[in-house]
C-alpha positions, 0 to 999 in steps of 0.5 A: 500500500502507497504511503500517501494512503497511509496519510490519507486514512490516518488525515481522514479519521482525524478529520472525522475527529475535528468534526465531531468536536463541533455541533451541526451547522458549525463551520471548520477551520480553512484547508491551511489551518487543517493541513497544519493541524493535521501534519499534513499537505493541502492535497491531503486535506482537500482528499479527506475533504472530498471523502468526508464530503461524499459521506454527507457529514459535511457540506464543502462549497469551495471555503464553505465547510459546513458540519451536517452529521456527527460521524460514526464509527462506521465512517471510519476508515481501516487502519493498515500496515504501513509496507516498507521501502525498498530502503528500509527492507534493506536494512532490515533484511541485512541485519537480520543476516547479519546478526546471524538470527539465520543460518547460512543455507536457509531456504527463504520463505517469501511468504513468511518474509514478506510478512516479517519486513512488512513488504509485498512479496513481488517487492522481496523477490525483487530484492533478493533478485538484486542481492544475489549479485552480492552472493549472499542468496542464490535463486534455487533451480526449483523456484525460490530462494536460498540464503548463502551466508554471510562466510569467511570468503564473503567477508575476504572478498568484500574487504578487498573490494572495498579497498579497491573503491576506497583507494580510489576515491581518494586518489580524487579526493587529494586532488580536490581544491581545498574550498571542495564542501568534502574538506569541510565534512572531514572537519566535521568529521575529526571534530566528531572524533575527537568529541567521542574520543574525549567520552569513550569510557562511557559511549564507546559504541556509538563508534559504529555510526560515525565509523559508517559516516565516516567512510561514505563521506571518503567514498562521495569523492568517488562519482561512479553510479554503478558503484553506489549500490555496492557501497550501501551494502558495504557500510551496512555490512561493516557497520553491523560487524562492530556489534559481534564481538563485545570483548574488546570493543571499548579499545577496538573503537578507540584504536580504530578512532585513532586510524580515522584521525591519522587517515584525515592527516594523511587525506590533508597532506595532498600526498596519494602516498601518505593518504594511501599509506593511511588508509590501508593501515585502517583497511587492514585492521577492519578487516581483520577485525571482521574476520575475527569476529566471524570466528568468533561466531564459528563462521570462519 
């Protein structure tokens, strides 16, 4: 279901709502009044206008807005469910994944699923379709799905991968004239580092955002359409690992906070070497920090 649909019901039954709180004959507020009272567009109030309307619980004759009848709840329209984005189901299907409440080598139950990500099922087996190029499901030779898992070799490949992506981008990003908005982001950026590094005793984990924030931001220097796909999967991915392994997280998020500031110093230095050289030092720990979170949870 369309979630101007949503509006819609939810507008419509308030609406019914405002009426009530006023006697027959009463006038209501102008359509802009409405809109904001409601929280929502004009659109939306002229639709739930012209439904209320069609009911006869009022008389609507351009700004004349006349209450006729005290609504019932036989006017009021169904509430129902809210149906994700592709957006949202890919997030929640990945963390799913990724937290390993599945095995590797599920069959998948579009049915079941679509149910449990609040998606249509034409919409899941669209997604699933676009995540097989990731290997982390397959379609099955008899119809439907099968969840590969998230393995070590996965997690090789997807480390590397995101080596080449990174390296590159910031084979652009050192070029960029120093009034580029990206100089200004990684300032912001270490300040935000600095910030947590100053109360990581107490909020180490909120590291895992600003680890994602961090590496999309280097990646925005990288202008390539077929790439930004992958790169949302990636940060998902990498974002998630942080919370796997519990056991040394406070000094694993200061370490890996210190490798963001020496990676900025290095990005600063208009040196593709030094930046390099900084980058891989930080890349080569996350991936063994992912790998050794996999181990940890006998996946390796």
């Amino acid at each position: 279901m369309a979630r101007t649909d949503v509006r819609f019901r939810a507008a419509f039954n308030s609406l019914l709502d405002i009426c009530n709180t006023r006697k027959v004959g009463d006038s209501l507020p102008s359509e802009v009044a409405l809109a904001d009272e409601l929280g929502v567009s004009r659109t939306v109030v002229r639709a739930a206008l012209q439904g209320v309307h069609d009911k006869a619980i009022i008389r609507w004759d351009g700004r004349d807005k006349a209450v006729l009848r005290r609504a019932t709840r036989a006017d009021r329209l169904s509430k129902r469910e809210e149906l994700a984005s592709i957006e949202e189901l890919e997030v929640s299907f990945l963390e799913w994944v990724l937290r390993f409440d599945v095995p590797p080598e599920t069959v998948l139950n579009i049915t079941q699923l679509s149910k449990q990500f609040s998606v249509a099922p034409h919409t899941l087996q669209e997604f699933l379709a676009g995540l097989a190029r990731f290997g982390l499901v397959e379609r099955r030779e008899r119809g439907g799905w099968i969840l590969r898992g998230f393995t070590r070799d996965f997690a090789v490949e997807l480390s590397d991968f995101r080596s080449v992506l990174e390296l590159h981008a910031i084979k652009q990003l050192v070029r960029r004239p120093k009034d580029d908005p990206i100089w200004e982001a990684l300032k912001t950026l270490e300040q935000q580092h600095l910030d947590l590094l100053a109360r990581i005793d107490t909020n180490f984990q909120d590291f895992s955002r600003l680890d994602e924030a961090f590496h999309t931001t280097i990646n925005t220097a990288f202008s390539n359409r077929f790439v930004f796909e992958f790169q949302r999967v990636i940060s998902l991915i990498f974002h998630y690992h942080f919370q796997w392994n519990k056991s040394d997280e406070r000094q694993r998020n200061e370490d890996a906070i210190k490798e963001h500031l020496a990676y900025i110093d290095g990005l600063r230095s208009g040196d593709p070497k030094i930046a390099e050289r900084a980058a891989l030092s930080h890349l080569e720990t996350s991936k063994l920090t992912l790998l050794r979170s996999l181990k940890d949870h006998n996946f390796s």
